[in-house]
N, C-alpha and C positions, 0 to 999 in steps of 0.2 A: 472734546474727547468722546462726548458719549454721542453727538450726533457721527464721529468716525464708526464707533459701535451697533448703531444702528442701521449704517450704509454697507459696512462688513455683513452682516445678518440679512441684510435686503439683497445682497449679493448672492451670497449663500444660499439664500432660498430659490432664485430664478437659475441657480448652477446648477441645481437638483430637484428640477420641475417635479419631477412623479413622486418623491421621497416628499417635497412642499407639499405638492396636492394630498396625497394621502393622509400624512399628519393633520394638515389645517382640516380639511374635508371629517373626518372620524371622528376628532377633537367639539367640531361646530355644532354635527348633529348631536353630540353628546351632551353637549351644551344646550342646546336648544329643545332637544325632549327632559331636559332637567328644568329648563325655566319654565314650559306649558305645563308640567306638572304642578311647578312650583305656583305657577296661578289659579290650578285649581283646585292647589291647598288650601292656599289662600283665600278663595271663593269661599268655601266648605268653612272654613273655620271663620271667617266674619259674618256669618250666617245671623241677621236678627240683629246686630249693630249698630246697622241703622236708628236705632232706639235709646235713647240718652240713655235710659234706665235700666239699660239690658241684664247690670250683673244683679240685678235688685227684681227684677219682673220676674213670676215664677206661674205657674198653673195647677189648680188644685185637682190633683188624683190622685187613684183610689185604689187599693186592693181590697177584692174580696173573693173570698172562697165559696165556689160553686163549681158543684158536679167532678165535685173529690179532688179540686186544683185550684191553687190561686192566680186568680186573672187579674189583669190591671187595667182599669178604665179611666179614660182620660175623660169621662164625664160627671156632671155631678146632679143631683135635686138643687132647684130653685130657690128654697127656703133657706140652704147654705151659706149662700153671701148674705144675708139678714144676722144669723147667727155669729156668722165671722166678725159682722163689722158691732154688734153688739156685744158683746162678749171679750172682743181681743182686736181690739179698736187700737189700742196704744201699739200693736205688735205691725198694724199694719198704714201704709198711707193712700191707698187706694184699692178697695175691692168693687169689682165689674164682672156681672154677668153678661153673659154673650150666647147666643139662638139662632138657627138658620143659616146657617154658612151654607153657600150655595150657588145655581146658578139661578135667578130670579128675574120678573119681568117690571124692566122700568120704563115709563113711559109722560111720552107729553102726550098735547092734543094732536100733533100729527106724526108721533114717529115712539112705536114701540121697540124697545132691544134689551136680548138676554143677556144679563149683567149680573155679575159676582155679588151679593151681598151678605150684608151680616145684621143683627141688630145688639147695640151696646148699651150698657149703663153710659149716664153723661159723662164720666170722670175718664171715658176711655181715648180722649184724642190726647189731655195730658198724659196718662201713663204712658199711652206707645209714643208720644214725643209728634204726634204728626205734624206737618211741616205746611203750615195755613196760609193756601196762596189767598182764601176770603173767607171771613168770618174770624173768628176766635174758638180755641180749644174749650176755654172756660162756659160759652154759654152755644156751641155750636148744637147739642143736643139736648137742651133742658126741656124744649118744646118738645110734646107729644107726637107734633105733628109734623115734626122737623125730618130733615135730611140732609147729611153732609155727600158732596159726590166725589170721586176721584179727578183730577184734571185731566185723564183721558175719556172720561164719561161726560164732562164737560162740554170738551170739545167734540163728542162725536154728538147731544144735541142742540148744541146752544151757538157752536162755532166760536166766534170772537166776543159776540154779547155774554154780558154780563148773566152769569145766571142765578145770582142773587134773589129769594122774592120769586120766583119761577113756582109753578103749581107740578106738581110730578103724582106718578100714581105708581105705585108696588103692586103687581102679580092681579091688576085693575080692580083692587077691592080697596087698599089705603091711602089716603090723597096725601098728600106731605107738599111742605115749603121749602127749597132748598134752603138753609142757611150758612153755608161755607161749602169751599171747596179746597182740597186737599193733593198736595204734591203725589203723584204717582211713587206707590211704594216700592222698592227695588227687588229684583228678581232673588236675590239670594235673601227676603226676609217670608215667614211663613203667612205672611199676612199680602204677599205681591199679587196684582191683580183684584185687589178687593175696591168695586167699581162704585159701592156705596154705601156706607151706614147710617142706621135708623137708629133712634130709640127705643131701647128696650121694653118702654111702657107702654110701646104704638102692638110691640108685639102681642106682648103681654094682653092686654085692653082685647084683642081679636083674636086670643088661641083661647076657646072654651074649655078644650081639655087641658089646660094648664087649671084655669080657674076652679074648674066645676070636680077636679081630683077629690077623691075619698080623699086620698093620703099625698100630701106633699110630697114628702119625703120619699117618696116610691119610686120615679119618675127619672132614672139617670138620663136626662135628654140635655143638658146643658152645659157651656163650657163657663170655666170660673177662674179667671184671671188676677192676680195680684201683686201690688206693691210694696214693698216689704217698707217699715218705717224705718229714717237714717241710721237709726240707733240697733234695729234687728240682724238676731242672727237668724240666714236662712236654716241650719239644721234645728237649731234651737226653736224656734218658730213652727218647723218641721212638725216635730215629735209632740208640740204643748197640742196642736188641733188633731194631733192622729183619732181621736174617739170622740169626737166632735159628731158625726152623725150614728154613730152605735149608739149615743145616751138619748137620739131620738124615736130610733126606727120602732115599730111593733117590732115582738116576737120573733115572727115567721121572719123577715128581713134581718134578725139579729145571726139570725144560724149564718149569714154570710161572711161575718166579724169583719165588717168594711172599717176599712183601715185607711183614713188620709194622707197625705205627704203634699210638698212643695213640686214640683219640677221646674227647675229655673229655667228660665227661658235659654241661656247660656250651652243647654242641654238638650233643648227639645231638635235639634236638625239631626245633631251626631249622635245621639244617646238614647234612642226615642223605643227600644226594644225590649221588654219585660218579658221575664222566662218563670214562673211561681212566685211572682211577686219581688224578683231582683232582677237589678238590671243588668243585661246583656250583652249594654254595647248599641251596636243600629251601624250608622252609614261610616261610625270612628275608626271600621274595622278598613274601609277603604281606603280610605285615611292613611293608615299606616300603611297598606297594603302598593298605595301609590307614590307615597312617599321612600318606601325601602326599593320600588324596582328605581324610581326615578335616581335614587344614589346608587342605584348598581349600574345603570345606563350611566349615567357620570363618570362611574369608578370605569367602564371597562375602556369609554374613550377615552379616559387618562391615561388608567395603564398601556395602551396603545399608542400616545404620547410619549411616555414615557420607554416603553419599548423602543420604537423606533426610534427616537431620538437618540438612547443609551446603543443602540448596536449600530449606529450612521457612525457615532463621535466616534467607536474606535479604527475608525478609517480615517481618523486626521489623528492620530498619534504624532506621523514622522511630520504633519504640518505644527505641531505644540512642540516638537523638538526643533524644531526651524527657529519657531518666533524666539523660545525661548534661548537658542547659539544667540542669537543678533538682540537680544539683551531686553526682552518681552518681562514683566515683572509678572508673578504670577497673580497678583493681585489682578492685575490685565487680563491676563487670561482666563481669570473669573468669569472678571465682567464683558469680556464678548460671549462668552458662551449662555451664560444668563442671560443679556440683551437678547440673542436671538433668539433663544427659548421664549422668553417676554412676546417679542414680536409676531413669535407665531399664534401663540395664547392671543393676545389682543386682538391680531385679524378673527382667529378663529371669533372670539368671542363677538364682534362687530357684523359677521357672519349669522351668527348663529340668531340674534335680533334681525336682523332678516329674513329668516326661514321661520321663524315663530311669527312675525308680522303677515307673512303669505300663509303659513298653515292656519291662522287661529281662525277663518270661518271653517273649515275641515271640522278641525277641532272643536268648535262650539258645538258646530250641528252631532258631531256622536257625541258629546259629555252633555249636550242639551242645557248647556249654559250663554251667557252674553260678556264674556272672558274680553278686558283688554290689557296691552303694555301696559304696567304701572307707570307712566312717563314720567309724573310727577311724584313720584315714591321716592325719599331717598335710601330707603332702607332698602328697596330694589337693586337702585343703582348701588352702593355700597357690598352688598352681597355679591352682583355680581361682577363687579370690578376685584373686591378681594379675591374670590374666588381664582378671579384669571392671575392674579398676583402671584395667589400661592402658588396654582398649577403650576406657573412659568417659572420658578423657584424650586418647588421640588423638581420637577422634571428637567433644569440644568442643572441640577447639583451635582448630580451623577459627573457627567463631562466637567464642567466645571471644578469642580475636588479632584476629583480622580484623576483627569487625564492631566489637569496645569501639574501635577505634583511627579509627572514622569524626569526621568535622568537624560537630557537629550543626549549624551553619549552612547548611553548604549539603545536608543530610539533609533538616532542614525548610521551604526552598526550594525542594522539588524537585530540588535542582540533580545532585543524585546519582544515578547509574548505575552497574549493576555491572558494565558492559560484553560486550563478545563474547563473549570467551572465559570469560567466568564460568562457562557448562555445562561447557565445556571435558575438565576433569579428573572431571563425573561421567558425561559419554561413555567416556574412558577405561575407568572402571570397570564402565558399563555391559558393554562389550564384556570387558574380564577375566571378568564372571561367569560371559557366555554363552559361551566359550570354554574354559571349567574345566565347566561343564554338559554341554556337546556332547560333547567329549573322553572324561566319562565315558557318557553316552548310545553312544557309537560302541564303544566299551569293553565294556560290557555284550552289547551285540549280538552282537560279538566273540565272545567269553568261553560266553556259551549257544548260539551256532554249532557250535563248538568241539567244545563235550558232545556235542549234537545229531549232528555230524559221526563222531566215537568211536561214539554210539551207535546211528548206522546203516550200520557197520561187521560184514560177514559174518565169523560168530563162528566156521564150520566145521563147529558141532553144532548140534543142537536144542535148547535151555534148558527147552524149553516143555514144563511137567508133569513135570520132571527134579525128583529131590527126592533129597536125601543127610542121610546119618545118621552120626555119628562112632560108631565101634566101641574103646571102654577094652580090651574083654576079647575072649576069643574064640570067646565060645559062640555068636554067629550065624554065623559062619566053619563051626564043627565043625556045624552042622544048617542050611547053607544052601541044600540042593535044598529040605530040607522046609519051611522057611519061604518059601522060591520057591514050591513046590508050591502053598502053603494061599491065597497071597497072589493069585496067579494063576486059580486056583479061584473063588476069591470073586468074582472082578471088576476087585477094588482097580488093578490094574498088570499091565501088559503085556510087564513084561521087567525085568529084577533082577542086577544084577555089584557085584564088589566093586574097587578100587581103595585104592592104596597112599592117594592124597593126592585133593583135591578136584579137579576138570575145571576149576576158575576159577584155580588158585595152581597153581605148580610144586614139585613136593613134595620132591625131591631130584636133585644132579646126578651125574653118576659121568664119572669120566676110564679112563684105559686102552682105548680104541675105536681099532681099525686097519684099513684097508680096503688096497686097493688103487691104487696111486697116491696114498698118503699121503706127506705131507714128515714125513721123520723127527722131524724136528727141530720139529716143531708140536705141544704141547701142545690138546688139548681139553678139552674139559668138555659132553657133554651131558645137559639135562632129561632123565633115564631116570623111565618109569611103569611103577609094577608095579601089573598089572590082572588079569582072571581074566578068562574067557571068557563071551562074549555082553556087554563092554562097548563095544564099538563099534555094537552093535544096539540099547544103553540108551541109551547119550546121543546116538546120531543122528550117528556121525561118517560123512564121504564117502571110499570106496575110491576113492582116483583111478585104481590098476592094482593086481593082481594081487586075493589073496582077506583075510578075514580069519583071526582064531585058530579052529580047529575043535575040536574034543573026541575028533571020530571019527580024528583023524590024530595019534599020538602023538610023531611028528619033532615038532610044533609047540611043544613043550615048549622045543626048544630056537629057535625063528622067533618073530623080530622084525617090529613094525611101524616104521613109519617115516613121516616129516612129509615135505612136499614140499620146504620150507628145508633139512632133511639131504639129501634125495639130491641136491640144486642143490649145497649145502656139498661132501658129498662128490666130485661130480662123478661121480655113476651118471650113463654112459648106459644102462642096462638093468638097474635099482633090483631088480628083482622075482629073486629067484636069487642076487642077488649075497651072495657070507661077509663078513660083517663080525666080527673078531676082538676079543670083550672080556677083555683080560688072557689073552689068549694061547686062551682059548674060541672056537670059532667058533659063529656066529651065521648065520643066513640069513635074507636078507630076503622075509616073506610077501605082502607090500603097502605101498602107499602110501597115508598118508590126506591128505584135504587139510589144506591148512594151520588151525588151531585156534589163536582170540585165548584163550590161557590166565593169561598175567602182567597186566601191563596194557592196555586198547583203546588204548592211546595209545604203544604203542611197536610194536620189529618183533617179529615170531616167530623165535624163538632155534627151532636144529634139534633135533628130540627123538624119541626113541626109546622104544617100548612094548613090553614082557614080560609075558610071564605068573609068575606066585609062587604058592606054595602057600599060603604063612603071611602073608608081610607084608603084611596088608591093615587100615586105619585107617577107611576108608568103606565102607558100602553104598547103592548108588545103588539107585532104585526109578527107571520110568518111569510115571506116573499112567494109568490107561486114560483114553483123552479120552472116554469114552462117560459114565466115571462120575462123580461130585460130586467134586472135588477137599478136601472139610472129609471126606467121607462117607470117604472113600478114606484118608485119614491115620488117620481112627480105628482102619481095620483095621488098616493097617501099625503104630500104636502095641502096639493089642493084642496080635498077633504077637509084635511085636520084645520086648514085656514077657512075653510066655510062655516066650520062651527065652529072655531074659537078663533074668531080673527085678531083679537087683543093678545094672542102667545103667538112671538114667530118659531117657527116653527124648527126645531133641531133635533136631528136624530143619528144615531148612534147605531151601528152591524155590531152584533154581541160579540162573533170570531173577533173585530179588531178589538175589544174593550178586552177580551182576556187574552189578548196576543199583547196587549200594554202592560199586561201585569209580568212580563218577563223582562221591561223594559231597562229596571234599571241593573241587573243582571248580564241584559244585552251589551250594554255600554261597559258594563266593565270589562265583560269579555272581548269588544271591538277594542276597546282602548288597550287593552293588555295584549293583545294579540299584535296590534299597533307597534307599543312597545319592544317586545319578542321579537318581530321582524329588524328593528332596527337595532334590536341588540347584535342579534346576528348577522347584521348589516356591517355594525360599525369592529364586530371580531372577525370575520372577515378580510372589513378592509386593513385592519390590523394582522393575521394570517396574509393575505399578499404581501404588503411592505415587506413580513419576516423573511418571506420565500424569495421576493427579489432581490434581497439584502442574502441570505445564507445561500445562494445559488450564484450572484456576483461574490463569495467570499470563497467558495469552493470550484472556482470557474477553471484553477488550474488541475486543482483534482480531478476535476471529471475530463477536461482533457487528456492528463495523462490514461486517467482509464480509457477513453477512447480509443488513444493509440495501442496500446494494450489490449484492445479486443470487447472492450463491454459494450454492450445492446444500447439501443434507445429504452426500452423497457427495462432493464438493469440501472441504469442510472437516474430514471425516472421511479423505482423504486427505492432508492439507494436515497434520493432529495425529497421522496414525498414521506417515508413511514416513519418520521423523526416526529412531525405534526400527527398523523393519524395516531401515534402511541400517545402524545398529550389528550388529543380528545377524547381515546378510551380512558384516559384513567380520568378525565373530567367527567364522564357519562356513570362511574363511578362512582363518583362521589356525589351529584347532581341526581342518581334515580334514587336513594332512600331520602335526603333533604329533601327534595319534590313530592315523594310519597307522603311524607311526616305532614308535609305544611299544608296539601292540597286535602288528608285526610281529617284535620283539623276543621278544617275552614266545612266541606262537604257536614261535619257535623251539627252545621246551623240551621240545614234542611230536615226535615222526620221525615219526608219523602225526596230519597235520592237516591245518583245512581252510587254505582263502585267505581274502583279504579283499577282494571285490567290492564296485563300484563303488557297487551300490544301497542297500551300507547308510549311504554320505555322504549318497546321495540322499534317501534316507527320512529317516533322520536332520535334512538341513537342513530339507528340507518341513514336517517337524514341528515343529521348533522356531519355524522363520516362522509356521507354522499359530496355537501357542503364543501366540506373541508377538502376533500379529495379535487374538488373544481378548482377552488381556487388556488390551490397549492401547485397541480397539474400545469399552469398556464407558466410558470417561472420554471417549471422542472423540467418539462419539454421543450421550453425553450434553450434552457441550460443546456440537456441531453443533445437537440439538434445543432447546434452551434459547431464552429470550425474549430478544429483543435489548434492548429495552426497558430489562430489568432491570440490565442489565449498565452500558445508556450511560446511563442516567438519573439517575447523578452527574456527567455533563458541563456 
């Protein structure tokens, strides 16, 4: 009986090719932008998993109060993990300091390459769980002189040989032995791509300024990792060490009232955003954000399932008064209508894993993930099998209940009418679709405003032909006029400094700054850059007053520059002369630059302070001469940079692309959403056709008569189309203040952002009516030009 059920239903659907197609087709895509979502929920939320100990791994930070706000640093002083593990030992079962995360240079005797590293306490391959393809977790690190590597760092210098016992060298100053090698960490954990770790003691042992510090405790330069013990509570645990470095700092560092906490690792991908010392959320907001349109895309190819299918069935009424004369049990006619409801859900869904199998490279490369089918998931398959279960269930209920329950007497009489409000409930729904459409349409708009807005935001410098190179060592430091010299000769560049940290990121902050008319009692903190001279003439920044750093004037050793935000902050009126005291140093200020978007475009400018240094310089900035080829122009600056430092290869970075990345992940949400939106209004739509070809085949005798009667093609093309353009006004309705409310929320996470103008409701509705009018037009015009004839000539 039920394979008859299914052969009726496979019938049915090649009876009504364009009615099949349309259903399966809106339902699939429905389907299939709900499970690519669904895996990059999924993605997002196993983030760091990878880790046996994930719900127990936490990280030590810190609030502290500077410069009138509380800030949250995910760093800590050195001496920390000493204190922890002394003091509150029973609360925890592994404490690991960690240093240097980064791009760094590792090397054999014939082959140097820039590789991710970090350096760890030895307990740190047990706590992250890492996964020992040679060596052991237990003793991989106890040697000073050790190194563990990643099995893709492996493989790029050892090939197949064993690289056990293997001599290696860090950034050509620390020789190391390998002694294990470790399974490549996965892309959705924070720690992916880290291509080798050290011992923390090899770092240690070779950072003077760690050792030779006045004050330990001063130094927020490290990360500090922990294991909570079986028996701990993380909050609890929380709160016992919150004043754990207040009982140590001096004075001057107590006005900051640094305040510890946990952050579990469970937390750090989605939750990772602090706004005065409470958390704000982070990437979770996406999260939701993708998860509520991915169940609106669901809901609206249902609804359109469920439409279409509820306005097909009551064109087999006098077919349900048939079966049921010749003695059809309604129970029966349940179950074909269910059946084929089922059957189309199934293809759809069989469908729709096929269109997600071709889309997911699309989709990896804009969500910038390595996303597969769960094949072997069964909570995959279970989800979406249920799912199609249900769909096929609700959406034959309708016909299935409703129509098996008609009087075939007065069905085949005529006597039956499904009355007024029969459209009823799929106006309703018509309007729900285009209101989940529009809402993300105005969303989108929003969202790439937004970028757009950030990114026509005055940066303070020039980007343009700006180009930086990380420095491991410091052999272009020690010969930097003559590699200026040769560079400048040739052509290549127009100007060449060196810099502590990069012009787009803030490289470090330093407290102890006193001026005049300072509150005592005010802890700061500002961005300090240590730069060398002619970097204000490299990367294009604006002297708002006085001069820059000079060469020919040796006082300038000790003269600072300054941002516009610190002298507003300070409350200079007359910036230029004035001593600003660091740690008891005095300072004079040489100029003011204007202000420079450095952190992110989308916040304010923090006040910061610019030195000169001898030694501590990690970049070299080149400025490209615009006269010459910019491919042409790197060659040389490669050449160069490998003559003097042939031990670093060479990698370098155009400053435009590094702060065109900082809008990156913004970008994607806006291509992804925008992604989304199209196929919403794809799949309401192709649900809008079905309606129209369905209400124009049900009104076919109507507009005949009116034909013969004298109405226009444009009269009865009115007459078929303004039933749909009145749903979408009053969807446009309802859809511009929800758009407004949510999109005004979300823009409040930026201090620099734009507004929301009036014109994008406008565009917005005009398009969707535009929309709407196309596709309804194709069934209305066809209806209007049609032969009367044909329609009335069963009268």
């Amino acid at each position: 009986m039920i394979k008859s059920y299914f052969k009726i239903a496979w019938r049915n659907l090649l009876k009504n090719k364009a009615h099949s197609f349309i259903n399966i087709a809106g339902l699939s895509v429905g389907m299939a932008v709900a499970i690519l979502i669904g895996l990059w929920i999924w993605d997002e939320l196993s983030y760091d998993k990878y880790h046996q100990n994930y719900n127990r791994i936490a990280q030590v930070w810190q609030n502290v109060t500077n410069n009138g706000e509380v800030q949250t640093w995910e760093s800590t002083p050195y001496p920390l993990a000493e204190e922890l593990r002394k003091n509150y030992g029973g609360d925890f079962k592994y404490v690991v300091l960690a240093a240097g995360f980064g791009d760094q240079i590792l090397a054999t005797a014939d082959k140097n390459l820039s590789v991710k590293g970090s350096y760890f306490e030895p307990q740190a391959p047990a706590m992250f769980s890492l996964h020992m393809l040679k060596g052991t977790r237990a003793t991989a690190l106890k040697d000073p002189s050790s190194v563990i590597i990643s099995q893709t760092t492996a493989k790029a210098f050892f090939g197949d040989t064993d690289p056990v016992n293997k001599v290696m060298k860090i950034n050509n100053q620390l020789t190391v032995n390998v002694t294990g090698v470790y399974e490549d960490l996965p892309e959705n954990s924070n720690f992916a791509k880290l291509g080798f770790i050290a011992p923390w003691d090899l770092y240690f042992a070779n950072a003077d300024w760690i050792r030779t510090a006045e004050d330990p405790w001063r130094p927020n330069a490290f990360s500090l990792y922990v294991q909570l013990a079986d028996n701990a509570d993380m909050d609890k645990v929380s709160l016992k060490i919150r004043d754990v470095k207040l009982r140590k700092v001096n004075a001057e560092l107590a006005k900051k009232k640094p305040a510890l906490f946990l952050h579990p690792m469970s937390k750090w991908h989605l939750y990772g955003e602090f706004k005065n010392g409470i958390n704000t959320g982070g990437r979770i907001q996406y999260v939701y954000l993708f998860g509520i349109i991915g169940m609106f895309v669901l809901l609206l190819a249902c609804i359109n399932f469920m439409n279409l299918s509820t306005a097909r069935s009551e064109k087999r009424a006098k077919e349900v008064g048939i079966r049921k004369a010749i003695g059809s049990l309604r129970s029966q006619l349940i179950y074909q209508f269910m059946s084929e409801s089922l059957l189309c859900v199934g293809i759809a869904f069989v469908l729709s894993i096929i269109v997600v199998q071709l889309s997911l490279p699309f989709f990896n490369e804009v969500a910038d993930k390595q996303m597969s089918i769960l094949w072997t998931s069964m909570f995959f398959w279970l989800m979406g099998i249920g799912f199609s279960l249900l769909t096929g269930l609700i959406a034959g209920s309708y016909p299935a209940f409703y129509l098996s329950s008609f009087q075939p007497v007065k069905v085949l009489k005529g006597a039956f009418r499904m009355g007024r409000m029969a459209s009823m409930p799929r106006k309703v729904l018509v309007v729900m679709q285009f209101t989940v459409s529009v809402t993300l349409i105005i969303g989108t708009i929003v969202v790439f405003r937004q970028i757009q807005f950030a990114k026509n935001r005055p940066i303070g410098y020039s980007n343009n032909g700006l180009v930086a190179a990380g420095t491991v060592t410091g052999e272009i430091h020690k010969h930097f006029e003559a590699v200026k010299s040769e560079l400048v000769n040739s052509g290549a560049i127009v100007s060449m400094a060196e810099s502590a940290g990069m012009p787009t990121y803030y490289g470090s902050t330093s407290s102890g700054f006193d001026w005049p008319g300072k509150d005592p009692n005010m802890s700061v903190d500002f961005p300090t850059n240590l730069v060398s001279y002619d970097y204000g003439k490299t990367i294009g920044w604006a002297v708002k007053e006085g001069r820059e750093f000079s060469k020919e004037r040796a006082t300038d050793s000790t003269g600072i520059m300054i941002n516009e935000t610190a002298a507003k902050f300070m409350n200079l009126k007359k910036p230029v002369g004035a001593i600003i005291k660091w740690d008891g140093t005095p300072l004079h200020v040489l100029g003011v630059v204007k202000d420079m978007v450095i952190q992110s475009p989308y916040g304010q400018i923090k006040p910061s302070i610019y030195m000169l240094s001898s030694t501590e310089y990690n970049v070299v900035l080149f400025k490209i001469n615009p006269k010459a080829s910019a491919s042409e122009a790197l060659q040389k600056i490669e050449a160069v940079f490998k003559q003097y430092n042939p031990a670093q290869p060479f990698k370098s970075i155009f400053l435009d692309e590094e702060y065109n990345a900082k809008f990156g992940n913004e970008q994607r949400i806006g291509k992804l959403a925008g992604f989304f939106a199209a196929l919403a209004i794809f799949i309401s739509c192709l649900g809008l056709f079905g309606m129209a070809s369905f209400m124009a085949e049900q009104r076919i005798k109507e507009v005949g008569i009116r034909k013969v009667l004298g109405a226009s093609v444009f009269n009865l093309w009115r007459l078929l189309s303004l039933d749909f353009a009145a749903l979408v006004v009053i969807a446009l309705v309802i859809a511009g203040p929800l758009a407004y409310y949510l999109m005004h929320n979300w823009l409040q996470s930026f201090e620099y952002r734009s507004g929301i103008t009036w014109w994008i409701f406008l565009v917005t509705g005009l398009g969707s009516l535009a929309i709407t009018m196309l596709t309804v037009s194709f069934q209305s015009v066809k209806a209007a030009l049609a032969n009367p004839v044909k329609s009335l000539k069963s009268e």
